[in-house]
C-alpha positions as CSV (number, residue, x, y, z in Angstrom):
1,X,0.0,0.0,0.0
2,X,1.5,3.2,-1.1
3,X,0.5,7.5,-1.0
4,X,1.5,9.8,-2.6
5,X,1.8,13.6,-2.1
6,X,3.4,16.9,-4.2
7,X,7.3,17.0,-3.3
8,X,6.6,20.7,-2.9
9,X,6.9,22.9,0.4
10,X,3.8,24.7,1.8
11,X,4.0,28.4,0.4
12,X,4.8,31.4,2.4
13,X,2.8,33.6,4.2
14,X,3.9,37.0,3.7
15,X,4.1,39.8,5.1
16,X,3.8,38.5,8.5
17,X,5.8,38.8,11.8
18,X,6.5,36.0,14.5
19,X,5.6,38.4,17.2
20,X,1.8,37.8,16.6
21,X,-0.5,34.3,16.2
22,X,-1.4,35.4,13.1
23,X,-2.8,32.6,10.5
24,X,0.4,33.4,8.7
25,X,2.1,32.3,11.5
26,X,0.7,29.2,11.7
27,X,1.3,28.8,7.7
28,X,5.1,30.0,7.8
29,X,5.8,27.8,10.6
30,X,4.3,24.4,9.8
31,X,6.2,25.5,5.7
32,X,9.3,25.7,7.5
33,X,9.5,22.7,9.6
34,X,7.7,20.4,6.7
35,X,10.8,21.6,4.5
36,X,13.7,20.1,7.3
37,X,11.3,16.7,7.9
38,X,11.5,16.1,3.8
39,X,14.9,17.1,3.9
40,X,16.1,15.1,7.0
41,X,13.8,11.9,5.8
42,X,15.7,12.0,2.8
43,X,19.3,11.4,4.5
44,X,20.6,8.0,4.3
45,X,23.7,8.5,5.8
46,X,25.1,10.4,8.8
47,X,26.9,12.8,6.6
48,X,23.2,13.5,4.8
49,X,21.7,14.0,7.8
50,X,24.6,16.4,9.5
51,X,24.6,18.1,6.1
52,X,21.1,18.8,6.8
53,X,21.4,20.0,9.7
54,X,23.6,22.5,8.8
55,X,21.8,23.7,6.4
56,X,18.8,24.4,8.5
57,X,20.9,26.7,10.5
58,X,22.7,28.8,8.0
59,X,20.5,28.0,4.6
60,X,18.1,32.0,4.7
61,X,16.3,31.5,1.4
62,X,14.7,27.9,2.6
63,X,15.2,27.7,6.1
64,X,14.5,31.4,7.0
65,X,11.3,33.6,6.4
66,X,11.2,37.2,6.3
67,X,9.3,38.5,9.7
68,X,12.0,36.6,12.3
69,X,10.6,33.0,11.5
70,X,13.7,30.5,11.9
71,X,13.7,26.7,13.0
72,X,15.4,25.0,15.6
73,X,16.5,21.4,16.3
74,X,17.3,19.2,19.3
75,X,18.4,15.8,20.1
76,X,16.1,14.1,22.6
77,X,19.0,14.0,25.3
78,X,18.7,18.0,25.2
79,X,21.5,18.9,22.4
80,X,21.5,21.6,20.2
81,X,22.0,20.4,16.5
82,X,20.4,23.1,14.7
83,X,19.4,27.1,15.4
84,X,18.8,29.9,12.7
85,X,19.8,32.9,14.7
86,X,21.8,31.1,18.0
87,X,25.7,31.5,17.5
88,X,28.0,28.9,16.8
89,X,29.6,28.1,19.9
90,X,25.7,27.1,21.3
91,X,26.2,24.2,18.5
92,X,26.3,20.6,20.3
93,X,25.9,22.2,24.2
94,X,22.6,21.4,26.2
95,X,19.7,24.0,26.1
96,X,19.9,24.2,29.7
97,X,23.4,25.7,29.0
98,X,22.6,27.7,26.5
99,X,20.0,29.3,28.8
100,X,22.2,30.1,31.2
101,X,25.5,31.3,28.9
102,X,23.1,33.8,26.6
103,X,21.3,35.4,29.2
104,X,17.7,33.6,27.8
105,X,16.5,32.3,31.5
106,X,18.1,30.3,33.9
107,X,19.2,26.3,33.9
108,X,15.5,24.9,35.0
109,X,13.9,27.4,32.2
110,X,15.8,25.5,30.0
111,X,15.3,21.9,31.1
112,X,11.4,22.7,31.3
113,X,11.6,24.3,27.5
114,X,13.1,21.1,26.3
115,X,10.7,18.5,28.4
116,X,8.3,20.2,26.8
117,X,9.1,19.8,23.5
118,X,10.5,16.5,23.8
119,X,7.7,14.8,25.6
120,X,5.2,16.7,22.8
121,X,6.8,14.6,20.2
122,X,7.5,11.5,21.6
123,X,4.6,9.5,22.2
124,X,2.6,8.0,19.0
125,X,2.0,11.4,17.2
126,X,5.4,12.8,16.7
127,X,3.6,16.3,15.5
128,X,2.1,18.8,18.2
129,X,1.7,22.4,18.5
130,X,2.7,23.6,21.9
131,X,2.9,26.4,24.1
132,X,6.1,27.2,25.7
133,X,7.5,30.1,28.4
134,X,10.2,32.4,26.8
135,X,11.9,35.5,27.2
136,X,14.9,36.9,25.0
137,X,16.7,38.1,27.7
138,X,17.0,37.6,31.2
139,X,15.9,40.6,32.9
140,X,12.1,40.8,30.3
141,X,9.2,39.0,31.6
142,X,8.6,35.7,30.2
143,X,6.3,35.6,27.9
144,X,4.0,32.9,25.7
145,X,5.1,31.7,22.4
146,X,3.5,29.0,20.3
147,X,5.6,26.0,18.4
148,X,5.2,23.6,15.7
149,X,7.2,20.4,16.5
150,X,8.2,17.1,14.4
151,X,9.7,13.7,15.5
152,X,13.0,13.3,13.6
153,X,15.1,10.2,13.5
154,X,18.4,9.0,12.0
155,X,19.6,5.4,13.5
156,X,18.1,5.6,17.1
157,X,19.0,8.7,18.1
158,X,15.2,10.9,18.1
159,X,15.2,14.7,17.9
160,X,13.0,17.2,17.6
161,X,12.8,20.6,14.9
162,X,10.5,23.1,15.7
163,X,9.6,26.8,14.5
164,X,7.9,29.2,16.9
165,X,6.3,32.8,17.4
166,X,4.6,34.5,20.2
167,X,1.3,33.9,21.3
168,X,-0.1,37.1,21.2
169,X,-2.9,38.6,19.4
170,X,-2.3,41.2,16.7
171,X,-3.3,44.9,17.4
172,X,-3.9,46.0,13.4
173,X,-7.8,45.4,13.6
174,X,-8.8,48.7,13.0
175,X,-11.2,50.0,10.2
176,X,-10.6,51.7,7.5
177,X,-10.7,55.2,8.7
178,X,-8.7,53.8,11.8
179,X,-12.4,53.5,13.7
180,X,-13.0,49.8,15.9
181,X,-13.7,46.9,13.4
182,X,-17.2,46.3,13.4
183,X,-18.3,41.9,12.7
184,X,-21.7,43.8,10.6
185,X,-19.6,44.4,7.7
186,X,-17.6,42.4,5.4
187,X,-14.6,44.6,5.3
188,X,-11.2,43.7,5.0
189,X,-10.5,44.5,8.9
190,X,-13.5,41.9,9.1
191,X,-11.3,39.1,6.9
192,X,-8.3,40.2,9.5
193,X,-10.0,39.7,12.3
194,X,-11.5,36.2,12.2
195,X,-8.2,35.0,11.2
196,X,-7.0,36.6,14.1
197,X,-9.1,34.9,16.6
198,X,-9.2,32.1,14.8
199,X,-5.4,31.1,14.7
200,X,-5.1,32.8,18.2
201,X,-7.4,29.9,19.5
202,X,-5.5,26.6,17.8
């Protein structure tokens, strides 16, 4: 028994920003981390599979989307494989570490991020969205963000990639003479608006 599907990525979103749960954020995210699953399925050898890797991190026209959308990529022991913004030297250290050495929370922040990814993938569905505490730097208050997560393997060594953006609702709902968007009319705010909620309750 065999399926079939188009060997072509989800299409962009754009413009759109991953400091809002827009529906483009949704889109952008699951196009992004379906392009690394195809990529990393394909591997069949370790050099493949490193090679893709790599690429995630460093590759801005496929694994990169205009708006700060980026993916990321854990083993399930903790291990950073793959980051699009995170500097080099954060390459094979424990998110717990990195936590603590960029300032992004402290060493149980980290460990709780990670659980939560790991155990979102791990059981029989290895895809999940999932809602996370982050901050960008230490001294901010931690705020929500939302992720899209995949299962992948190479041998028996599990990881997880991932692409994320803040769980917050979007504040361009305004008319079009700036007034409140009003749900009698089907103007374009209106169109904005239920995609707002919408996305903002998945």
């Amino acid at each position: 028994i065999g399926v079939g599907f188009g060997n072509d990525p989800l299409p962009l979103d754009l413009p759109c920003s991953e400091k809002s749960d827009r529906w483009c954020s949704l889109t952008n995210a699951r196009s992004l981390v379906g392009r690394a699953q195809f990529e990393l399925a394909q591997a069949d050898s370790l050099e493949d599979f490193e090679g893709a890797m790599y690429r995630i991190s460093v590759d801005e026209n496929q694994y990169k989307v205009l708006g700060g959308f980026y993916l990321f990529m854990c083993s399930f022991d903790g291990i950073m494989v793959a980051h699009g913004v995170l500097p080099d030297e954060a390459f094979g250290q424990p998110l717990s570490e990195i936590f603590v050495a960029l300032e992004l929370g402290t060493k149980e922040e980290g460990e709780a991020v990670h659980e939560t990814f790991r155990s979102a993938v791990s059981g029989e569905h290895p895809v999940a969205w999932v809602k996370y505490q982050w901050r960008d730097l230490l001294e901010e208050e931690v705020h929500t963000k939302v992720a899209f997560l995949v299962k992948a393997q190479f041998g028996e060594e599990m990881f997880y990639v991932g692409a994320g953006f803040r769980f917050v609702t979007d504040k361009i709902l305004a008319g079009p003479l700036g007034e409140t968007c009003s749900d009698q009319y089907n103007l374009p705010c209106s169109f904005r608006t239920a995609h707002q909620l919408s996305s903002h309750s998945l």
